[in-house]
N, CA and C atoms as an extended XYZ file, in Angstrom:
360
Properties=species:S:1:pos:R:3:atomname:S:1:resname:S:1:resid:I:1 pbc="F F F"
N         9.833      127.773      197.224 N   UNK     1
C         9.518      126.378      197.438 CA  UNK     1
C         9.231      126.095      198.916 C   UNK     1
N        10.053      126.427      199.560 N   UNK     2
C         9.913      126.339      201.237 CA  UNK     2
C         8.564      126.962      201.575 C   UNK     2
N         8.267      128.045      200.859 N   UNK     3
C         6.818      128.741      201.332 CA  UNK     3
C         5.619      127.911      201.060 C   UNK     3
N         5.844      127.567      199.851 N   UNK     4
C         4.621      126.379      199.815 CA  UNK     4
C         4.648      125.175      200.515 C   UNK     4
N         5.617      124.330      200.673 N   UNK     5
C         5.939      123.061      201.571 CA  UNK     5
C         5.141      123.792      202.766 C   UNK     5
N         5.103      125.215      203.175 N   UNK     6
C         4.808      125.381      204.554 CA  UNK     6
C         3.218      125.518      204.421 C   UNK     6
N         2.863      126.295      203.676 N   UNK     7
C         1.570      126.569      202.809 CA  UNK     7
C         0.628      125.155      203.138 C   UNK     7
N         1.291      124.180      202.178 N   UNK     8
C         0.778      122.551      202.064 CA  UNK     8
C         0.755      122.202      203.635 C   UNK     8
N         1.890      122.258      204.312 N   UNK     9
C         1.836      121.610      205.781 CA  UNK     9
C         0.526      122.013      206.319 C   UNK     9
N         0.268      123.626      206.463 N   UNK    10
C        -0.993      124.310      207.310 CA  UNK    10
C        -2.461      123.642      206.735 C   UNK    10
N        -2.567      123.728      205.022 N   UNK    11
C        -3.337      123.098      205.082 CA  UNK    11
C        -3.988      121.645      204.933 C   UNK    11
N        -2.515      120.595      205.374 N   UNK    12
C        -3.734      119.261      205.180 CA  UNK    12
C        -4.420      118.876      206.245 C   UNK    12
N        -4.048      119.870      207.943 N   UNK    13
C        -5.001      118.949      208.815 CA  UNK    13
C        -6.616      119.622      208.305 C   UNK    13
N        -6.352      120.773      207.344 N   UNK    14
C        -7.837      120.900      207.569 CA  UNK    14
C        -8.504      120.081      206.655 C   UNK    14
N        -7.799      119.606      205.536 N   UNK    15
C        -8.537      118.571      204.397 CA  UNK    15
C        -8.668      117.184      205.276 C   UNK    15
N        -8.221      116.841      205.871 N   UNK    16
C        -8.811      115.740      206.640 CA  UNK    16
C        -9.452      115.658      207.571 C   UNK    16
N        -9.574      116.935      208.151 N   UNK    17
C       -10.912      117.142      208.689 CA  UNK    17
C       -12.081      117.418      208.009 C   UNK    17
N       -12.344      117.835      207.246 N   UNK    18
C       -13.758      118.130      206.632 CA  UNK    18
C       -13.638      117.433      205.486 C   UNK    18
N       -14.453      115.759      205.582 N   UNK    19
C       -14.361      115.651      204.754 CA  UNK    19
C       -15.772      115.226      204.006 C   UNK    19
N       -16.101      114.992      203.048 N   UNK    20
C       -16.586      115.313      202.107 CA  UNK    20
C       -17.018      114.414      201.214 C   UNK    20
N       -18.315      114.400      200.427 N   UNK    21
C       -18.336      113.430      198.796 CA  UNK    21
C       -19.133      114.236      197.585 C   UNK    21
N       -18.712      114.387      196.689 N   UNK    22
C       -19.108      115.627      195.895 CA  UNK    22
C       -20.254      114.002      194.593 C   UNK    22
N       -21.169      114.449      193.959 N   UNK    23
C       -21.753      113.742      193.244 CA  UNK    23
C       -22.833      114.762      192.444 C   UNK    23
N       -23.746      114.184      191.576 N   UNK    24
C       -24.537      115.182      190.061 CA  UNK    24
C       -26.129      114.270      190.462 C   UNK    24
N       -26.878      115.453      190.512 N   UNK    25
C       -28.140      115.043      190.198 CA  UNK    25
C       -28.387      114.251      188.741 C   UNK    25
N       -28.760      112.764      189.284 N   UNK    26
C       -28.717      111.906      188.092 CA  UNK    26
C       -30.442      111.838      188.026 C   UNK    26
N       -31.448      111.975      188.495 N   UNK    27
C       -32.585      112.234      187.914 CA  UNK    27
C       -33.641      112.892      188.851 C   UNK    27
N       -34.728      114.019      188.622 N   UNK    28
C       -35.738      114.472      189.199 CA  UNK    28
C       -36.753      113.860      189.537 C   UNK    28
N       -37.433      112.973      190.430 N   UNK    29
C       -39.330      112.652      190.282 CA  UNK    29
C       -39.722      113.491      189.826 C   UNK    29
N       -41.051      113.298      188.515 N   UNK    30
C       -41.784      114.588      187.973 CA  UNK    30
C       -42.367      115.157      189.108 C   UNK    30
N       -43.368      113.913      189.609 N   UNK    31
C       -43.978      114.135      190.741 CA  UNK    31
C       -44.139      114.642      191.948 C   UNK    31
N       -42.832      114.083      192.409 N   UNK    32
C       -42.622      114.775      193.967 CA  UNK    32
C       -41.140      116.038      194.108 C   UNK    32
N       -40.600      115.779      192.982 N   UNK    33
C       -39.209      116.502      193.116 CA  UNK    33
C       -38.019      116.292      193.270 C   UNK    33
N       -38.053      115.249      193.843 N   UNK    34
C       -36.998      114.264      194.694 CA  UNK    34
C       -36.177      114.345      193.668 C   UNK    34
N       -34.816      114.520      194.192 N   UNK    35
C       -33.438      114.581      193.573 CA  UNK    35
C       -32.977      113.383      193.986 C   UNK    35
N       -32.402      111.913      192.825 N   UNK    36
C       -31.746      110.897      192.776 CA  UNK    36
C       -30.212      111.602      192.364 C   UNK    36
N       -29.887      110.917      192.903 N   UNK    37
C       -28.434      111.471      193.081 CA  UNK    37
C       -27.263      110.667      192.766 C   UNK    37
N       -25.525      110.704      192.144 N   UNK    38
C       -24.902      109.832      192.103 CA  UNK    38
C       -24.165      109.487      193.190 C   UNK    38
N       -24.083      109.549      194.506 N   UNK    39
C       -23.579      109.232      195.775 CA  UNK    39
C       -24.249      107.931      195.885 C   UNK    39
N       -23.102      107.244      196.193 N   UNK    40
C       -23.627      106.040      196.214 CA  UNK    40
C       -23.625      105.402      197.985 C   UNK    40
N       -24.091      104.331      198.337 N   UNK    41
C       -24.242      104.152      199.726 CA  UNK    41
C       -22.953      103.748      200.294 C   UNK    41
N       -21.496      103.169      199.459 N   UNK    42
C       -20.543      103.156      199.296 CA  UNK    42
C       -19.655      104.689      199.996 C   UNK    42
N       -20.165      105.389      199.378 N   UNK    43
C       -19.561      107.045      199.602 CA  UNK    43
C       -20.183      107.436      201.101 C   UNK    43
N       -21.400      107.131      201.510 N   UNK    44
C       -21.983      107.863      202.566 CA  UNK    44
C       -21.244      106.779      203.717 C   UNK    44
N       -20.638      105.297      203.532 N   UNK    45
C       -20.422      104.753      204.236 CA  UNK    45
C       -18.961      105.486      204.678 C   UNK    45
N       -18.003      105.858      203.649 N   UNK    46
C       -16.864      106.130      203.755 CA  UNK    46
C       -16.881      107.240      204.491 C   UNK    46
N       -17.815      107.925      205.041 N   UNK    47
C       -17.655      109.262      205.642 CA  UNK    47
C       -18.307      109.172      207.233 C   UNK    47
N       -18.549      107.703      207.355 N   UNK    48
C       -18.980      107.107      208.652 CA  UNK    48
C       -20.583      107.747      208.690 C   UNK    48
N       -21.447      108.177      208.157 N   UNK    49
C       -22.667      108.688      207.908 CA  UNK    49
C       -23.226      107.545      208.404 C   UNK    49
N       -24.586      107.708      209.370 N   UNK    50
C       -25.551      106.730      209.933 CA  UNK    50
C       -26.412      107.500      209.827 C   UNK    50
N       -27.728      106.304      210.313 N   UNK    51
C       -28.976      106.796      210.016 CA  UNK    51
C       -29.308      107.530      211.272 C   UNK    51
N       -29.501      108.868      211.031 N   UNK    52
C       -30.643      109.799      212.253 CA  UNK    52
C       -29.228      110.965      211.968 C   UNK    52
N       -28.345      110.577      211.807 N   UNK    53
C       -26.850      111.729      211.442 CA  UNK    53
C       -27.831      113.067      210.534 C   UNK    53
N       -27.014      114.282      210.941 N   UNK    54
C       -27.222      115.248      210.012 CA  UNK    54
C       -26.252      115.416      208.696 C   UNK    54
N       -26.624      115.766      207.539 N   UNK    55
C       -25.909      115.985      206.244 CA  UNK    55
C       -26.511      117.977      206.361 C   UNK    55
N       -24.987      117.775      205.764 N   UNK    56
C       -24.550      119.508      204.924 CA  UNK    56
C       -24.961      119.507      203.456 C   UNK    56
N       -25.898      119.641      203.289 N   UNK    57
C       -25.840      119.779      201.505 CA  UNK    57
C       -25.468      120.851      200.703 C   UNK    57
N       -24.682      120.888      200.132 N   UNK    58
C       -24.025      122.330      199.146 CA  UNK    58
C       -24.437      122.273      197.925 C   UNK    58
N       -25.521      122.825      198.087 N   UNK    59
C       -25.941      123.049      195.812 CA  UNK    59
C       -25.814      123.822      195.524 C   UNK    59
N       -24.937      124.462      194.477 N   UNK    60
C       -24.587      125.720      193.850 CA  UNK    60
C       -24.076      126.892      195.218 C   UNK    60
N       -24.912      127.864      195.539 N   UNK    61
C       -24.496      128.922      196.430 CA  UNK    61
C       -24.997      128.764      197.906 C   UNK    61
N       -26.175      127.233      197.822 N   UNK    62
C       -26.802      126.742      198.626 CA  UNK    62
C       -26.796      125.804      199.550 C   UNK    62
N       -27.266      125.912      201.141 N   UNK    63
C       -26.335      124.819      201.911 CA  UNK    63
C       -28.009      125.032      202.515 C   UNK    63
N       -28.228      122.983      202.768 N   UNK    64
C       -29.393      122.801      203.468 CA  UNK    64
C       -28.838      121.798      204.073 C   UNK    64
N       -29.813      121.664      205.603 N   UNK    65
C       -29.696      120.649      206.158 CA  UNK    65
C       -30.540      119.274      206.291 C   UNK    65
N       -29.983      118.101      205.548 N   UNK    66
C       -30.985      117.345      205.932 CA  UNK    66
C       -30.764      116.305      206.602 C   UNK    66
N       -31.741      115.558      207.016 N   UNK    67
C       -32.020      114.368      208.554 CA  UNK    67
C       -31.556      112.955      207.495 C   UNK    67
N       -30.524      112.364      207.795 N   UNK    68
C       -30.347      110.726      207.549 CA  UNK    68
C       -30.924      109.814      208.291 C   UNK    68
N       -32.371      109.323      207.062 N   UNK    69
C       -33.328      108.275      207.504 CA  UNK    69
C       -33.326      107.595      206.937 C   UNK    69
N       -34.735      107.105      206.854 N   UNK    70
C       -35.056      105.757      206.297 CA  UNK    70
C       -36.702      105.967      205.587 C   UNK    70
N       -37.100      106.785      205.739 N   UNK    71
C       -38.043      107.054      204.841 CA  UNK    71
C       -38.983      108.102      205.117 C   UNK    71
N       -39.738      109.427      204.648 N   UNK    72
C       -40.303      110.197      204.524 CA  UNK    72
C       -40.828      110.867      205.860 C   UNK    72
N       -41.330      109.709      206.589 N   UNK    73
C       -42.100      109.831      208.116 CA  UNK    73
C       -41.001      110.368      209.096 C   UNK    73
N       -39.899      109.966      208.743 N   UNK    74
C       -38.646      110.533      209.726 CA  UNK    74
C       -38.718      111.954      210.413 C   UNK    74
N       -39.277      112.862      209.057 N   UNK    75
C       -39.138      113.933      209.416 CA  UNK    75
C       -40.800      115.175      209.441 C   UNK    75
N       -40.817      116.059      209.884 N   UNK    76
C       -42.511      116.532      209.611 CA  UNK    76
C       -42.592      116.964      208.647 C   UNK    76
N       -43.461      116.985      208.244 N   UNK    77
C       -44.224      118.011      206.730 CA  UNK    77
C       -43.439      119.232      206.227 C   UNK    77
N       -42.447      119.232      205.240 N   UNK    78
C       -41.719      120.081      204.793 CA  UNK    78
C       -40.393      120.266      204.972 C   UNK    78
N       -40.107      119.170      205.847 N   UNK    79
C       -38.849      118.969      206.150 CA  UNK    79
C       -37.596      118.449      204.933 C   UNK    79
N       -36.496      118.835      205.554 N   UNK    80
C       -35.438      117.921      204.453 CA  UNK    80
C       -34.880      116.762      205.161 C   UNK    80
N       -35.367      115.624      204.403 N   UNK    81
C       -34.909      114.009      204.367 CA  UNK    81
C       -33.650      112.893      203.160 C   UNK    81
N       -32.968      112.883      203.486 N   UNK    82
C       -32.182      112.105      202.529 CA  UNK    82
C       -32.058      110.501      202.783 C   UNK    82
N       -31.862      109.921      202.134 N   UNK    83
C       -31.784      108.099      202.539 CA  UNK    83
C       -31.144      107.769      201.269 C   UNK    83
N       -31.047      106.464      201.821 N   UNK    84
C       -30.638      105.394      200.477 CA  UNK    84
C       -32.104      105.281      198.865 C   UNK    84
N       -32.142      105.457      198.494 N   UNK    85
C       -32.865      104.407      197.909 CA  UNK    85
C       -32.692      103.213      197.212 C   UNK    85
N       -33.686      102.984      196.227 N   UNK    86
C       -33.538      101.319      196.105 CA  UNK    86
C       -32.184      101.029      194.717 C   UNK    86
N       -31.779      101.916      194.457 N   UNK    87
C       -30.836      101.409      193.867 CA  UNK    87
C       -29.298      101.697      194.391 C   UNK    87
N       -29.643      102.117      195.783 N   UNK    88
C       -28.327      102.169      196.467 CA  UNK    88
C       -27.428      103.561      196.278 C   UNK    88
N       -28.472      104.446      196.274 N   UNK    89
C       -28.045      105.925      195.403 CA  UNK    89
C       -28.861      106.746      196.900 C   UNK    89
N       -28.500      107.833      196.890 N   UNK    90
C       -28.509      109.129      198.087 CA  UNK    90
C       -29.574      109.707      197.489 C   UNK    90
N       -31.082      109.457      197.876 N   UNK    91
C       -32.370      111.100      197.654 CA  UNK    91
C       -31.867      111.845      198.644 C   UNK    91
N       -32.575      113.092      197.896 N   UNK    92
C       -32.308      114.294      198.705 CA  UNK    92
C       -33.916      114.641      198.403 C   UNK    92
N       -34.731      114.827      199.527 N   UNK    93
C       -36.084      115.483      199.229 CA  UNK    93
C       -36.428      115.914      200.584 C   UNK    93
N       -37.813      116.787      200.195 N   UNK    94
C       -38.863      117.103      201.399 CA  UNK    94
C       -39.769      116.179      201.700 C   UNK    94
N       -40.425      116.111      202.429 N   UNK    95
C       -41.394      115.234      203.021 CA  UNK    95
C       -42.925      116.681      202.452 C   UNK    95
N       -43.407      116.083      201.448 N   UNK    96
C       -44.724      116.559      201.056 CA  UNK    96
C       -44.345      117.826      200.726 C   UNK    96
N       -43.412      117.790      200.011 N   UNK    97
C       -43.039      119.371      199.437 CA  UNK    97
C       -41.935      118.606      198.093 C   UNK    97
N       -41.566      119.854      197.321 N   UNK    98
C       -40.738      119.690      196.088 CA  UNK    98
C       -39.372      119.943      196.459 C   UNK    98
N       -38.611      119.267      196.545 N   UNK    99
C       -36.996      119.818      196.793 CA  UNK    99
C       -36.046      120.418      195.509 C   UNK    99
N       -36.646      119.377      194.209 N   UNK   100
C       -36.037      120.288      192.997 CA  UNK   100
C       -36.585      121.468      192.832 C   UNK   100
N       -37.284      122.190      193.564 N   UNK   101
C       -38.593      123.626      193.510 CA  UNK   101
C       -37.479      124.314      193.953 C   UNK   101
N       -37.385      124.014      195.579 N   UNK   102
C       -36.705      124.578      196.319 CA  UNK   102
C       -35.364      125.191      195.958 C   UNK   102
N       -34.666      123.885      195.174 N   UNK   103
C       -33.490      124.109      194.969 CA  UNK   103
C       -33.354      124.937      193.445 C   UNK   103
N       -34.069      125.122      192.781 N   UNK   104
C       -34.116      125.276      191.124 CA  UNK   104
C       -33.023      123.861      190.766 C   UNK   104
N       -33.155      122.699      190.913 N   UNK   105
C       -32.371      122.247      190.859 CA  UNK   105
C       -32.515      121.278      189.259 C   UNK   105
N       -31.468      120.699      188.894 N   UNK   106
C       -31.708      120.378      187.323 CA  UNK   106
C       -30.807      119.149      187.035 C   UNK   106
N       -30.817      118.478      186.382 N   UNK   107
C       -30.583      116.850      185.948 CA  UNK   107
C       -28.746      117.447      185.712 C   UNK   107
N       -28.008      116.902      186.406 N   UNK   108
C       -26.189      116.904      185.986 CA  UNK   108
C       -25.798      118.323      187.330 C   UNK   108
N       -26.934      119.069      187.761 N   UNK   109
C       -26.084      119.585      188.680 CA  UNK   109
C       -25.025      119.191      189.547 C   UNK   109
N       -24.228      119.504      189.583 N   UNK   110
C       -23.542      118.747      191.244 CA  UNK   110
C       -24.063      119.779      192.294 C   UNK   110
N       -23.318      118.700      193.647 N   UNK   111
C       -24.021      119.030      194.904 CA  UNK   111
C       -22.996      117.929      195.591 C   UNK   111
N       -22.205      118.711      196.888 N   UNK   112
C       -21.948      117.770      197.971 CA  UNK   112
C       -22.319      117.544      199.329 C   UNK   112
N       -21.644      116.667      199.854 N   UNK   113
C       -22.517      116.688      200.882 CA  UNK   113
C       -21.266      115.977      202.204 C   UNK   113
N       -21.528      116.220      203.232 N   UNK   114
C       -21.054      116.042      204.138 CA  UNK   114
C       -21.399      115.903      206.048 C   UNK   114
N       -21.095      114.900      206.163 N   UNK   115
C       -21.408      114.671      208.206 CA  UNK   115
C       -21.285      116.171      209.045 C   UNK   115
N       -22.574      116.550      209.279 N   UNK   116
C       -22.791      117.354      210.404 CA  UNK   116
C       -21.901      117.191      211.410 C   UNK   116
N       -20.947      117.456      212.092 N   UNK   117
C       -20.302      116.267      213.946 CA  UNK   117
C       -21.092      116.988      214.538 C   UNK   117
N       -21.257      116.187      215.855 N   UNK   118
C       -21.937      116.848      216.740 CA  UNK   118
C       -21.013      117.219      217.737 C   UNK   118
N       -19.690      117.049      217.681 N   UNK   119
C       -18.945      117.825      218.445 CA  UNK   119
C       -18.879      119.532      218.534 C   UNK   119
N       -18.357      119.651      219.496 N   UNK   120
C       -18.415      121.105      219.510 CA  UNK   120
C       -16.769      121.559      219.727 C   UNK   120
């Protein structure tokens, strides 16, 4: 018992440091690819996330980085962009490229995501 109490002690500063919002691809654009997502703007607020901030994205075995904007132009041609959209939900896409391509990605996957710091 004592070993775990000690176990638990070591690790909660690291759970409150890295923290985190886990959510499921709730729908694909046929069109462009774009992954709608269930993170809501609620969740990205709770993790102090602003716009121009970097996100960690973790899909399956996969970690990308993308730019927190405000719409497509943010970033150049092929880049990864995430924002709000209009129903107050987290895209995850490329700018003139397919991100569900990229990702093999599919309707109920999960995927989390988390604040880049720029500390060092």
């Amino acid at each position: 018992m004592k070993i775990l109490f000690a176990l638990l002690c070591l690790l909660a500063p690291i759970s409150l440091v890295a923290e985190s919002t886990s959510g499921t691809v709730e729908s694909i654009s046929e069109e462009y690819g774009n992954l709608e997502t269930s993170i809501t703007l609620d969740d990205i607020n709770s993790l102090g996330i602003q716009t121009s901030d970097q996100l960690l994205v973790m899909y399956g075995d996969q970690k990308i980085t993308t730019y927190f904007g405000k719409t497509y132009e943010d970033v150049a041609s092929g880049e990864w962009i995430s924002f709000i959209n209009w129903e107050n939900k987290l895209r995850i896409a490329r700018n003139h490229k397919n991100a569900a391509k990229a990702l093999s990605a599919k309707i109920g996957d999960k995927l989390t995501i988390s604040k880049i710091s720029n500390h060092n």
